[in-house]
C-alpha positions in Angstrom: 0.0 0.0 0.0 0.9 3.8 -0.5 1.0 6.1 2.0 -2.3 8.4 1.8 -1.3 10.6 4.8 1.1 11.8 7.5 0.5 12.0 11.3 2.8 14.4 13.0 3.0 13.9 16.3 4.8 15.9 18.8 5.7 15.4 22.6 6.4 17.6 25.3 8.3 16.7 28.9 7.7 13.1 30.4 11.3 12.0 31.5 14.6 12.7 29.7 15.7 11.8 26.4 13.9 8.9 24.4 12.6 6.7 27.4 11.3 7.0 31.1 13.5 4.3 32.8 15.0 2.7 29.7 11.4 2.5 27.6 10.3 4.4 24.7 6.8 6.1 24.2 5.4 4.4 21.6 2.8 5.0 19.4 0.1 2.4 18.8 -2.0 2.6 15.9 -4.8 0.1 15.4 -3.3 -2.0 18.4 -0.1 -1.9 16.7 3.3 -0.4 17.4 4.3 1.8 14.3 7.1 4.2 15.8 8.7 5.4 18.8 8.4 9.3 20.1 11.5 11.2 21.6 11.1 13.8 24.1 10.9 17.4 23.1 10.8 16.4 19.4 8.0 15.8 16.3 8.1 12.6 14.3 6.1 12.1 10.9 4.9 8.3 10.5 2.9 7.5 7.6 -0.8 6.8 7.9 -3.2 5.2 5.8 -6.6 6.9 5.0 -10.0 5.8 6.8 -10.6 5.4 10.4 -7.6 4.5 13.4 -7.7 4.7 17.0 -3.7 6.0 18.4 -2.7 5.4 21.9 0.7 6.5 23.0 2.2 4.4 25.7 5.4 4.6 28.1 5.0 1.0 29.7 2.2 -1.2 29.3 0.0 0.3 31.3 0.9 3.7 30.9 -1.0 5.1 28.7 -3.0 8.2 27.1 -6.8 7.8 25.6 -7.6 6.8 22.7 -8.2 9.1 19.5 -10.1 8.5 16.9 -9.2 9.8 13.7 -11.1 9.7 10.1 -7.7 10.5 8.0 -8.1 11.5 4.5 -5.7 11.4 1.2 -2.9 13.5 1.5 -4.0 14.8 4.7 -1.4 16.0 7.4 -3.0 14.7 11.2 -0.7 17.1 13.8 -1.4 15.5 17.6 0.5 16.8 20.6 1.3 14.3 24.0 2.2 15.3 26.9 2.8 14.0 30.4 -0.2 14.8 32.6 0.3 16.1 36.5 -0.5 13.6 39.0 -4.0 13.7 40.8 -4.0 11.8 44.3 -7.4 11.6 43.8 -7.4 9.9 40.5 -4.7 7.5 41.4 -6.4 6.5 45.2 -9.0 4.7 42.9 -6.9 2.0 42.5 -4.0 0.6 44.5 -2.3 -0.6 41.4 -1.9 2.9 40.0 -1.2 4.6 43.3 1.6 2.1 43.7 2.8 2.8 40.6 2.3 6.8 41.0 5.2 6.8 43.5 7.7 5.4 41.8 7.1 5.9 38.3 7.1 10.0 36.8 5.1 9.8 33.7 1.6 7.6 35.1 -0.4 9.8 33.0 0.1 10.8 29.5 -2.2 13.4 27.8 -3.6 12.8 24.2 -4.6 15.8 22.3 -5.1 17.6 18.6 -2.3 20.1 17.8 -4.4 23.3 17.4 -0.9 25.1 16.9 -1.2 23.9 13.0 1.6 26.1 10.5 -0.8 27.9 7.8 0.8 25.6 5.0 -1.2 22.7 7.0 -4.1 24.4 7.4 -6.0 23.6 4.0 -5.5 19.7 5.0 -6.9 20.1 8.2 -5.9 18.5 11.6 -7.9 15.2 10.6 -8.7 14.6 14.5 -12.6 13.5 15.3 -12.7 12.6 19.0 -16.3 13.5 18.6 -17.4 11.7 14.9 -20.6 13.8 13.1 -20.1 17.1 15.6 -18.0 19.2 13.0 -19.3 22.0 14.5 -17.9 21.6 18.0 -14.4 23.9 18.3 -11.0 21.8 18.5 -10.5 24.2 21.2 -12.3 22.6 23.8 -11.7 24.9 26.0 -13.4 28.3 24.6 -16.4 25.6 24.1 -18.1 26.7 26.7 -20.0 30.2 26.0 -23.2 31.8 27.4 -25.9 29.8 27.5 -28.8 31.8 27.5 -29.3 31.9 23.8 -32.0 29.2 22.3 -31.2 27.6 19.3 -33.7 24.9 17.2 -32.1 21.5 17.2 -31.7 20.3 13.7 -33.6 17.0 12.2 -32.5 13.8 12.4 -31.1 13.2 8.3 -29.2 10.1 7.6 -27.5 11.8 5.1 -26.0 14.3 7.5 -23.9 11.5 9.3 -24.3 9.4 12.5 -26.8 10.2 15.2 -25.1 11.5 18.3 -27.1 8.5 20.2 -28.2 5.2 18.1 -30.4 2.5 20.1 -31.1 -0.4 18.5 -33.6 -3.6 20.2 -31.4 -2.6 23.6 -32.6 -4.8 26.6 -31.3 -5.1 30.2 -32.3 -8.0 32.7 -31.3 -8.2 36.3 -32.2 -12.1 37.1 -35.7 -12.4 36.1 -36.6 -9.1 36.0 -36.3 -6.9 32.8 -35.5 -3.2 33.0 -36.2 -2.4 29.9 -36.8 -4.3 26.7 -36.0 -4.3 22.7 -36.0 -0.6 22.7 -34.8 1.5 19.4 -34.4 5.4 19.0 -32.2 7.6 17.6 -31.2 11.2 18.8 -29.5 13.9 16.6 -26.5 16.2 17.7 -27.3 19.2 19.7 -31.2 17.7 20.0 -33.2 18.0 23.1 -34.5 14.5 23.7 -36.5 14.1 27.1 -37.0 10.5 28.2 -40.5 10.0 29.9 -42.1 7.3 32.2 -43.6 6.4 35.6 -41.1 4.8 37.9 -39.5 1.8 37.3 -40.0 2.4 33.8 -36.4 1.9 32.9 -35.4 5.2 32.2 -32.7 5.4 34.8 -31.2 1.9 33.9 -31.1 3.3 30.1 -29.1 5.7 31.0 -26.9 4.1 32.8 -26.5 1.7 30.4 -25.5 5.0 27.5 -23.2 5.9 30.1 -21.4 2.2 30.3 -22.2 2.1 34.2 -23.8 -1.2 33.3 -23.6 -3.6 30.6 -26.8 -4.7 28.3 -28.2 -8.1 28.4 -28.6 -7.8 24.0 -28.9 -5.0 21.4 -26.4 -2.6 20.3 -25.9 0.6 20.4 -23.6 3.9 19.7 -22.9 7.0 21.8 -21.1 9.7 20.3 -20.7 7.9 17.3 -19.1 5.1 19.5 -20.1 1.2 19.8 -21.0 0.8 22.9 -19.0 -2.3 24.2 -16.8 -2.9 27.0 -13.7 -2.4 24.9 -14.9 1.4 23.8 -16.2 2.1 27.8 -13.2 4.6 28.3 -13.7 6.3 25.4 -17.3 6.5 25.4 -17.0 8.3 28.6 -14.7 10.9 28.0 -17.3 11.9 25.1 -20.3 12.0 27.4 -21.3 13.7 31.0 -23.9 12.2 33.4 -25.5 14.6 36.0 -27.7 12.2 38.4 -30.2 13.3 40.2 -28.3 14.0 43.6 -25.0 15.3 41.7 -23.1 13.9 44.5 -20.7 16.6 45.4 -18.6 16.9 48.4 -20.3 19.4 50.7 -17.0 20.3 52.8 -15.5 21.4 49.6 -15.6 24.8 48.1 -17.4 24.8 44.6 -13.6 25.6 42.8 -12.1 22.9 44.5 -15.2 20.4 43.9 -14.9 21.2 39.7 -10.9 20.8 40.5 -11.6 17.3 42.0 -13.8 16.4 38.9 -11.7 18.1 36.3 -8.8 15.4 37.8 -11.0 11.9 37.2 -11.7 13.9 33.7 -7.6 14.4 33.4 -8.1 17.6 32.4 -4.7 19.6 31.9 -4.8 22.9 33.7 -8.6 23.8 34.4 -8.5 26.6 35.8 -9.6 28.8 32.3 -12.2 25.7 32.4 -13.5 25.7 35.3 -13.8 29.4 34.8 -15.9 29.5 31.9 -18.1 26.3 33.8 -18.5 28.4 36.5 -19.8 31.6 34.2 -22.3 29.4 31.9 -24.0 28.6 35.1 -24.1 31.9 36.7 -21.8 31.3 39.4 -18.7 33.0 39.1 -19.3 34.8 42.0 -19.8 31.8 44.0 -17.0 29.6 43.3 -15.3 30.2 46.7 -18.3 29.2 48.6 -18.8 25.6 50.5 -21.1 23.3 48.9 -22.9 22.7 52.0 -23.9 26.1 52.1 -25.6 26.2 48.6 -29.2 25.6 48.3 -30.4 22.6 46.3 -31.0 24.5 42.9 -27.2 26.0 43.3 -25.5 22.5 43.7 -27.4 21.7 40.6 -26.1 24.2 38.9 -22.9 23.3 40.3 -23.8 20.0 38.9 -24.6 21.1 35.2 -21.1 23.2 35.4 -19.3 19.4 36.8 -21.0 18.1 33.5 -19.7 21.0 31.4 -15.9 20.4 32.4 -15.3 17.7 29.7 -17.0 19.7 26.9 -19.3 16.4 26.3 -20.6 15.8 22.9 -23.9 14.0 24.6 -25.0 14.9 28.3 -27.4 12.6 30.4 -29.4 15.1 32.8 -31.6 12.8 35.3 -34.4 14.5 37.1 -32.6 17.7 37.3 -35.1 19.7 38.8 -36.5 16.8 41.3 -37.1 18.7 44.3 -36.2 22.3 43.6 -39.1 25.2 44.0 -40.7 26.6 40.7 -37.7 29.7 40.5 -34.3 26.9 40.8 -36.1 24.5 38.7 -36.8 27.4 35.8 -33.0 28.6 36.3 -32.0 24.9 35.5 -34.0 25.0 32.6 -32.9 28.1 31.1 -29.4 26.6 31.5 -30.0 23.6 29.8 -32.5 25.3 27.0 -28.9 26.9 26.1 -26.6 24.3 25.8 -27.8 23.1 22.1 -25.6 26.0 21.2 -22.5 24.4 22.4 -23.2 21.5 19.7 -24.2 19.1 23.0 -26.9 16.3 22.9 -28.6 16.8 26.0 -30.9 13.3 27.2 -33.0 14.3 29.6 -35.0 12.1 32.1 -37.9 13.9 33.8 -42.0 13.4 35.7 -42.6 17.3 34.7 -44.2 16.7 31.4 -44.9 20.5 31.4 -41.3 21.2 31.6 -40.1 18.2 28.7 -43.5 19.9 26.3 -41.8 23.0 26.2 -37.8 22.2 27.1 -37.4 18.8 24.6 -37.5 19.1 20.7 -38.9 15.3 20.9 -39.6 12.6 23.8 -40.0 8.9 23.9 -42.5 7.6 26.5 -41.2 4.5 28.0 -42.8 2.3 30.0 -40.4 -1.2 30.3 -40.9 -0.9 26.4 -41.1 2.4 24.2 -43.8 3.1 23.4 -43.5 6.0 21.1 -41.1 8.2 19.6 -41.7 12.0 18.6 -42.1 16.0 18.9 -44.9 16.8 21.4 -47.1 18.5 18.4 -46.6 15.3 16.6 -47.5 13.1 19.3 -50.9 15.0 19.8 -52.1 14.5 16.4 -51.7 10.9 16.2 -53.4 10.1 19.4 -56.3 12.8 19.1 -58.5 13.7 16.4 -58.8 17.3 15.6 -61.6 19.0 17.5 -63.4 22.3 18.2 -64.9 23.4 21.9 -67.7 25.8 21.2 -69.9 27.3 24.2 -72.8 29.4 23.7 -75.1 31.6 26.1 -78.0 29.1 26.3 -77.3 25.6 25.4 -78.3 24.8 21.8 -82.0 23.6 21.6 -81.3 20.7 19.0 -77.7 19.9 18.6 -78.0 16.8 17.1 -80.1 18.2 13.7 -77.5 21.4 14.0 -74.0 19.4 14.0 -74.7 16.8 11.6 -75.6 19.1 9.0 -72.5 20.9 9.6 -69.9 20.5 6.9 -67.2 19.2 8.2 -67.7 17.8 11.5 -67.6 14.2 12.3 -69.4 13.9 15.5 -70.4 16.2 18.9 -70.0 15.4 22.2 -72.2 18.1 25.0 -69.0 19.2 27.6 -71.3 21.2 30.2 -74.6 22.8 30.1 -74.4 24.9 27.0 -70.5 23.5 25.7 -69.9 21.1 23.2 -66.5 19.5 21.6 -66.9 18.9 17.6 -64.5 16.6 16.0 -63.6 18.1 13.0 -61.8 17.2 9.9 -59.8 20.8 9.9 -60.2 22.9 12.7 -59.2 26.3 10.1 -62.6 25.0 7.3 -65.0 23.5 10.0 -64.6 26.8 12.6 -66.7 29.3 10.3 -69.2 26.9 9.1 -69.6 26.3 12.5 -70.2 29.4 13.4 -73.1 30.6 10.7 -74.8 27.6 11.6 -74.9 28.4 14.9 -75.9 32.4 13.9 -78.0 30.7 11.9 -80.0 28.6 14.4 -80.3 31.8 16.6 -77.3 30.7 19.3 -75.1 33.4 20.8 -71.8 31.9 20.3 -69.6 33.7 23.2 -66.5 31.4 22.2 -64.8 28.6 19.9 -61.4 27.3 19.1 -59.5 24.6 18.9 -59.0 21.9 21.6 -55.1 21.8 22.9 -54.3 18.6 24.1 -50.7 18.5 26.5 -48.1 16.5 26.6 -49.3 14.9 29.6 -52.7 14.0 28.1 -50.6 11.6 25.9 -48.7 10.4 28.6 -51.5 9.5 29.9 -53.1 7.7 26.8 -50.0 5.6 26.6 -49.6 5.0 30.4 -52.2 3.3 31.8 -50.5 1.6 35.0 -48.0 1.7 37.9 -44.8 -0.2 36.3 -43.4 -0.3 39.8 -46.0 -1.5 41.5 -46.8 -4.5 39.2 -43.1 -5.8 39.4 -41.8 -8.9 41.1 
């Protein structure tokens, strides 16, 4: 074969000369060694076009993430490595690593695109997708984060505009006997708002754990972030995505800087502070970030919460219940920050009970209920469950309705709501409303109002829910 491209790779620091204790970094394409990196110094190794996954490595289990590239002919793919500084709270999650921290400099070693691309390099691109289908998501992570008041429409999902940012295909999960959820398919498109309804025990929470490779599924497939989900991709998969549970679990003797500096470690972020910054100032809470946790009130920590999620600059985010418990003013703040984040190119997945707040918050939900049970934008859902109708009240109830409705062009059948109110099922609610009206005129009624019944996105929750999943469990 030819060589169809070049990856440049560069390394800064991580020991002296070409090895930390008499080994090489070495870069791994595809699970294979293809070269070896010297400190302080660029390399070119040639590259085939099409997809690869690069690790580089110091000792066998010293290594950085995994990036995915999509290379094309002729292209020139610049990456930068780096050692990362040592977090005792990373390393305390295992024994092995901490072990190994002590003796060994380089335990961490950071991955990254080389945004510092000469201008002759520039018309080929830096070839790095560590976030496939989001090609409008900023290689510089770090001025991702911007103010997140603006609304933007999410777009539709097109198959011809690449992979979904979440792909769910006949996904099940069984614990024993018991099934948490069962065959269920959907797909949700970058930067959409997707809520995720259903009575508890549905299985919502258990789906997203299961997106967020906390748990493994019993069958189906599935891809996050344009990743497989399998327990090969599991690290990779989660430094694409952000969960924020419903408790967001932060320390409460901490200050809220030092909480995002404790999470902005497991993330192996290099140097947060800018980060955390700009986390901090999406949220509203710049002028907050010296206070204790334990002295915020509930709808602060969860904004402290969505600013934890924000640190990684996720291409999907998982918000469950985020406003379970707050009053009517926290919940809307939390809402107004996550109405925003579409901008930022995010996916968010949002569980919720408040069917008021997914109606006007979600671009489309899925009602789940063990199964799913449907799939669609609120306005959508409404008109395939509920014919088209008209509510029409009068002064005086109408002295023959039947002989007055049926001769009405247009409507299907009448139904009397109260004394002197009726609900006409109508063929189009924009033709029927004026014939309705003469005929009424016409008959001698005083009409004092008519329009067109709005049915909400709970009563369709409602028409699809019919029982207590909980309840009726083993």
């Amino acid at each position: 074969m030819t060589t169809a491209a070049t990856m440049r790779l560069s390394r800064q620091g991580g020991g002296s000369g070409n090895s930390h204790n008499g080994r090489a970094w070495q870069v791994v394409v595809d699970g294979s060694v293809v070269g070896s990196l010297p400190n302080n110094e660029t390399v070119d190794l040639p590259i085939e076009e099409g997809h690869h996954a690069v690790q580089v490595t110091s000792m066998r289990f010293l290594r950085s993430q995994k990036a995915s590239l999509e290379v094309a002919q002729g292209q020139v793919v610049r990456l930068s490595c780096r050692k990362r500084a040592r977090h005792p709270f990373i390393v305390q999650r295992s024994i092995y690593f901490l072990v190994a921290s002590l003796f060994k400099h380089d335990v961490w070693i950071s991955l990254t695109s080389d945004d510092t691309i000469d201008t002759d390099l520039e018309a080929g691109g830096n070839g790095l997708r560590t976030e496939p289908a989001a090609a409008s998501r900023s290689a510089a992570s770090a001025s991702a984060i911007t103010n997140v008041n603006e609304i933007t429409s999410a777009p539709a999902l097109d198959a011809n505009a690449g992979p979904a940012a979440l792909a769910v295909h006949q996904l099940t999960k069984r614990f024993g006997q018991r099934t948490a959820f069962s065959k269920v398919s959907f797909e949700v498109a970058y930067g959409e708002v997707f809520g995720f309804l259903g009575p508890n025990g549905a299985g919502k929470t258990t789906t997203v754990r299961t997106l967020g490779t906390l748990i493994a599924p019993t069958s189906g497939s599935a891809t996050v972030a344009g990743i497989p989900l399998s327990p090969e991709n599991e690290v990779e998969i989660r430094q694409h995505v952000a969960i924020m549970p419903e408790a967001p679990g932060l320390y409460l003797r901490l200050t809220v800087t030092e909480n995002l500096e404790y999470f902005a470690g497991l993330y192996g972020l290099h140097k947060p502070g800018p980060r955390i910054e700009k986390a901090l100032e999406a949220v509203n809470l710049a002028n907050r970030a010296g206070d204790l946790c334990g002295g915020l009130s509930k709808g602060l920590r969860q904004r402290v919460g969505l600013a934890r999620t924000l640190l990684s600059d996720p291409a999907v985010m998982f918000l469950d219940e985020p406003t379970s418990g707050l009053d009517p003013m926290a919940a809307r703040e939390v809402l107004d920050l996550i109405s925003g984040l579409r901008q930022q190119g995010v996916t968010i997945f949002l569980t919720t009970h408040r069917l008021d707040e997914a109606e006007k918050l979600c671009d489309r939900v899925a009602i789940m209920n063990s199964t799913l049970r449907t799939v669609g934008t609120p306005a959508g859902l409404r008109d395939q469950l509920f014919k088209k109708s008209l509510a029409v009240t009068t002064l005086e109830p109408v002295k023959d309705p039947e002989l007055l409705f049926s001769g009405i062009k247009g409507v299907e059948s009448w139904r009397v709501e109260g004394p002197a109110s009726y609900v006409l099922s109508v063929s189009e609610p924009k033709t029927a409303a004026p014939e309705v009206v003469r005929g009424l005129v016409h008959a001698g009624a005083d009409v004092l109002t008519i329009g067109e019944t709005q049915h909400s996105l709970e009563d369709v929750y409602l028409e699809l829910i019919a029982e207590d999943v909980e309840a009726h469990k083993p």
